[in-house]
ZAKETOR-375410 format. One line per 2 residues: their letters; for each residue z, x, y of C-alpha. Coordinates in Angstrom, 2 decimals, padded with zeros to 5 digits, always signed. Layout:
N
A> Z:X:Y; ... .
***
This chain:
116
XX> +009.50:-001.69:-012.81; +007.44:-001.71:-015.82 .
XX> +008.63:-005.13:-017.19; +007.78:-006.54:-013.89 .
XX> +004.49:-005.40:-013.29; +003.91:-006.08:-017.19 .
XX> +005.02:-009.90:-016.12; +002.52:-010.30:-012.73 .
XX> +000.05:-008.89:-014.74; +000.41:-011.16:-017.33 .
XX> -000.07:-013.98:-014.54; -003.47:-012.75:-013.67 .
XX> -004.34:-013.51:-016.89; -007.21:-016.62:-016.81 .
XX> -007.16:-016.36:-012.74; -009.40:-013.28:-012.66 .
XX> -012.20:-011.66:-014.58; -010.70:-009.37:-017.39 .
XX> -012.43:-006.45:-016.04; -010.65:-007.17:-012.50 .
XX> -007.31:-007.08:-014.25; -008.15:-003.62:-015.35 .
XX> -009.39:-002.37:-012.22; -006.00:-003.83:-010.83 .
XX> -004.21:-002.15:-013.62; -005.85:+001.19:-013.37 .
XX> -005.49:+001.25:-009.58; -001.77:+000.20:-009.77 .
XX> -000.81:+003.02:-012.64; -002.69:+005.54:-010.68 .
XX> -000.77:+004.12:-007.62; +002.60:+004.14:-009.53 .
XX> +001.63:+008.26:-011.05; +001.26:+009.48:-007.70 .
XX> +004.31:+007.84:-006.07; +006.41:+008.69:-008.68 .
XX> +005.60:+012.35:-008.69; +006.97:+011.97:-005.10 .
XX> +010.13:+010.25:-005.55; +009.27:+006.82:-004.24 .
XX> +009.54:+003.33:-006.06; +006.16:+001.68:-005.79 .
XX> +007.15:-001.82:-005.51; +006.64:-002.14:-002.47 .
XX> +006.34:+001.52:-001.34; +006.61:+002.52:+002.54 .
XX> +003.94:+001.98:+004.37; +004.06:+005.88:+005.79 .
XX> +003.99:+007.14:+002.24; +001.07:+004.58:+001.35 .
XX> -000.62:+006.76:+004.27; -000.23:+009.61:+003.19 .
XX> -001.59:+008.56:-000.44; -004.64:+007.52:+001.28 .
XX> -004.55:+010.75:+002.99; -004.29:+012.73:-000.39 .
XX> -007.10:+010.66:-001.91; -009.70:+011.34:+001.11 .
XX> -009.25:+014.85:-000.14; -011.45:+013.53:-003.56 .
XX> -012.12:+010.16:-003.22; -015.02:+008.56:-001.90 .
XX> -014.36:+005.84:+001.39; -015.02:+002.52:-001.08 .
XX> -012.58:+004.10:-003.89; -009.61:+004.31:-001.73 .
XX> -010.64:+000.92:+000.07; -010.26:-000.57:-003.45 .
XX> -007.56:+000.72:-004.70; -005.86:-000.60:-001.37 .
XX> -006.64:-003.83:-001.12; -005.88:-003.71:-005.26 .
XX> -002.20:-002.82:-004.10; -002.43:-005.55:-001.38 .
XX> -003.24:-008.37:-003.92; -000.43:-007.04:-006.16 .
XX> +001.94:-006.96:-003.84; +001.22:-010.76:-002.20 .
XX> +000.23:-012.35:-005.66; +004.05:-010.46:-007.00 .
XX> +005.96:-012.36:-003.42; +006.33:-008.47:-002.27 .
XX> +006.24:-006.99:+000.99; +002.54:-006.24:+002.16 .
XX> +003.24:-002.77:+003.16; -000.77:-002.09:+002.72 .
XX> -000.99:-004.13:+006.32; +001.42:-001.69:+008.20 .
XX> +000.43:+000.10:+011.37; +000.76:+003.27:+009.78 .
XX> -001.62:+002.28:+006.84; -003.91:+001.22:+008.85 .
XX> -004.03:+004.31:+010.85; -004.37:+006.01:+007.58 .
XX> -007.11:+003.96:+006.98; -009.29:+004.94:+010.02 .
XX> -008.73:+008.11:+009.76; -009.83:+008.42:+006.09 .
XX> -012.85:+006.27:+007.63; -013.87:+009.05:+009.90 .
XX> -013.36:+011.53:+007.87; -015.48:+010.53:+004.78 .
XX> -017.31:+007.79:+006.73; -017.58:+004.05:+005.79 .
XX> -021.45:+002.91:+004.49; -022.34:+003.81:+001.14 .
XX> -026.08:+004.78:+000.36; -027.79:+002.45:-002.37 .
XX> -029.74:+003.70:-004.84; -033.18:+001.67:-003.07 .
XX> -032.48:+004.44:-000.33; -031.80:+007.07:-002.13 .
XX> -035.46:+006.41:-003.79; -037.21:+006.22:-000.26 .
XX> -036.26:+009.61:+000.38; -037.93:+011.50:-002.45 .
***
C-alpha cells in the first residue's frame, strides 16, 4: 500500500499547492491509522466502514474537519483510478448524520467580534 500511495502522491506533485499535498497526506495517514487499527485495507475501504469513521470523528472533530478529510479521500481515490467509496449511500448517510449532530455553518471570527 505504501509504495502506491508513495507513487499517486508523487503525481500530485506540480498539480497542487505543496501545502494541499500535505493536507492530502495528513488526511490519508490519519485515514490509513484508523482503518488499520480496524482490520480494513484503505485503498478503497467500504463505504460502511468509511461511515462509521465519520461517525468516530463526530465524536472530536468539528463538521468542516471531517468534510475535508472526506472529500481528501475522494480526490485520492479518483485521481489513484480507485473506487469512490466516499460517494456510497451509506457515506452519505454518515454524512448527514454527522451534519446534524455537530451542525454544518462555521462562525467567522467577524461574528464572533459582534458578539462581545
Amino acid at each position: 500500500m505504501t509504495t502506491m500511495i508513495d507513487e499517486l502522491f508523487a503525481k500530485f506533485e506540480g498539480a497542487f499547492a505543496e501545502n494541499t499535498i500535505r493536507g492530502y497526506r495528513h488526511d490519508f495517514d490519519q485515514f490509513a491509522r484508523w482503518f488499520s487499527n480496524e482490520g480494513i485495507h484503505p485503498l478503497p475501504a467500504p463505504s460502511i466502514s468509511i461511515a462509521a469513521h465519520i461517525d468516530a470523528l463526530s465524536e472530536t472533530h468539528k463538521a468542516a474537519s471531517i468534510r475535508r478529510r472526506i472529500n481528501a479521500l475522494s480526490t485520492i481515490y479518483r485521481l489513484g483510478r480507485l473506487e469512490d467509496t466516499t460517494k456510497d449511500p451509506d457515506v452519505t448517510l454518515a454524512m448527514k448524520r454527522m451534519h446534524r449532530k455537530l451542525g454544518r455553518a462555521q462562525r467567522q471570527l467577524s461574528h464572533l467580534l459582534e458578539l462581545t
